[in-house]
C-alpha positions as CSV (number, residue, x, y, z in Angstrom):
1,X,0.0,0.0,0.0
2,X,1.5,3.3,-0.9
3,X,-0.1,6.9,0.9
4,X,0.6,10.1,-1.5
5,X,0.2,13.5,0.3
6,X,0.6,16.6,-2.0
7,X,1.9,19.9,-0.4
8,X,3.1,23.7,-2.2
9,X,-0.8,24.5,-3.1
10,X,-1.8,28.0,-2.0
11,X,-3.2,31.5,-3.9
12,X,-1.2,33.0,-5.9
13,X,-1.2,35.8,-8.9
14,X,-1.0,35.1,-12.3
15,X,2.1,35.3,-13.4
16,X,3.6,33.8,-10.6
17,X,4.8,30.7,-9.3
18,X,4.1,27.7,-7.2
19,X,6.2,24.1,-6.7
20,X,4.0,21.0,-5.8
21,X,5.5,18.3,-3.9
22,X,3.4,14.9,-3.7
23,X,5.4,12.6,-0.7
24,X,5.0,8.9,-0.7
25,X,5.0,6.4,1.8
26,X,5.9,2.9,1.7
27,X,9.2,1.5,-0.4
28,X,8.0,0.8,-4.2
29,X,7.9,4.6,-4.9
30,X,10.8,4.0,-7.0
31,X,8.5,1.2,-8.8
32,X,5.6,3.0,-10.1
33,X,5.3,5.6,-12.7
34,X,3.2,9.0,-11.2
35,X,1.3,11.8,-12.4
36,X,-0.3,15.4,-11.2
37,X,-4.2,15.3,-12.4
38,X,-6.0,18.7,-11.7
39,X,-9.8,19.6,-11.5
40,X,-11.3,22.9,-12.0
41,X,-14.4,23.9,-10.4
42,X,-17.3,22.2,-11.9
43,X,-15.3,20.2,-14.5
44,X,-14.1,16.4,-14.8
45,X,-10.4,15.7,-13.8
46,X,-7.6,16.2,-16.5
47,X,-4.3,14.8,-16.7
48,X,-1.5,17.4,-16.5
49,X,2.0,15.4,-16.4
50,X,2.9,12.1,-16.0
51,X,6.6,10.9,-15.6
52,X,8.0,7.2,-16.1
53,X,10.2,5.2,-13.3
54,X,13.1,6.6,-13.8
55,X,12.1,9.9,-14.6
56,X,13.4,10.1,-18.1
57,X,10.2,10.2,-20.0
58,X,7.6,12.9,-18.9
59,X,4.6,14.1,-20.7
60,X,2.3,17.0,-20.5
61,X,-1.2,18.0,-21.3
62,X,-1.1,20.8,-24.3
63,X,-2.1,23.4,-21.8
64,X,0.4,23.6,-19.2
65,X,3.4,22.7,-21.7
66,X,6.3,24.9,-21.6
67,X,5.4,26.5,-18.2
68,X,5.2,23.3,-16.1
69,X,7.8,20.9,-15.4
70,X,7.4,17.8,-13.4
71,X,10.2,16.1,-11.7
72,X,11.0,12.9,-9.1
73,X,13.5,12.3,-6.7
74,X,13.5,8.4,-6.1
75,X,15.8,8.8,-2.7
76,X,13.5,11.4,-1.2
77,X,10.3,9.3,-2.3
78,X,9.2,12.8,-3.4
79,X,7.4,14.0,-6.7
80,X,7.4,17.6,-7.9
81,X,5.6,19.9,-10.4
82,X,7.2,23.3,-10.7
83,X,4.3,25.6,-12.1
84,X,5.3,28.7,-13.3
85,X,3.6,32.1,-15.7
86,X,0.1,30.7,-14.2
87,X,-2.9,31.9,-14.9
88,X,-6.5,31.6,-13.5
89,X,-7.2,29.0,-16.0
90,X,-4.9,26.9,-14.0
91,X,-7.4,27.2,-11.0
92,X,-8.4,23.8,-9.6
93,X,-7.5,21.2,-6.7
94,X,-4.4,19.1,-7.6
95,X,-3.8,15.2,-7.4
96,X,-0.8,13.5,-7.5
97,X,-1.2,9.5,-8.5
98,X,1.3,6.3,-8.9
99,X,0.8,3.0,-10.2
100,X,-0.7,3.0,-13.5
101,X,-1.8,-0.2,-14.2
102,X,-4.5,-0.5,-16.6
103,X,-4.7,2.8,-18.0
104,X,-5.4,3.9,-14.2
105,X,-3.8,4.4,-11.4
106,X,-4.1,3.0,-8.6
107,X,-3.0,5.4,-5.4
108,X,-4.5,8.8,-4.6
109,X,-3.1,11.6,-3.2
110,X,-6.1,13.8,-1.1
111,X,-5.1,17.1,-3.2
112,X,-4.0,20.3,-3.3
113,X,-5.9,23.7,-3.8
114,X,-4.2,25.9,-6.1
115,X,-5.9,29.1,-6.8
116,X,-4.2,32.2,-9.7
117,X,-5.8,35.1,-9.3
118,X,-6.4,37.5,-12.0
């Protein structure tokens, strides 16, 4: 069993800033590929990044590429997406999630609210 919690959220302008950290528990972090999902108020959930084991292969929705950047660090157990020029667009709670197995993952993180004013 794995436990993700995601930390960084917070209000910001647009413009600005904000680094998202998703922690793991357990000892197969290193084993599972992970990705941030993000949903806006009153829409579905969208993928924004995903990155492979050994964080080599990363993919991002059209949206967010070229002013997000998602990283892991495999000692720390940690997961980052470094969010920068947002904009209110970008509104929306974040998820972080591991294991993809089936075309879905199988851990959770509980989110993080990430709100760009205008």
């Amino acid at each position: 069993q794995v436990q993700l919690v995601e930390s960084g959220g917070g209000l910001v302008q647009a413009g600005g800033s904000l680094r998202l950290s998703c922690t793991a528990s357990g000892r197969t972090f290193s084993l599972y590929a992970m990705a941030w999902f993000r949903q806006p108020p009153g829409k579905e959930r969208e993928s924004v990044a995903t990155i492979n084991i050994s964080g080599s292969s990363t993919y991002y929705a059209d949206s967010v590429k070229g002013r997000f950047s998602i990283s892991r660090d495999n000692a720390k157990k940690t997961m980052y997406l470094q969010m920068d020029t947002l904009k209110p667009e970008d509104t929306a709670v974040y998820y972080c999630a591991a294991n993809k197995v089936g075309g879905m993952y199988s851990y959770w993180g509980q989110g993080t609210q990430v709100t760009v004013s205008s």
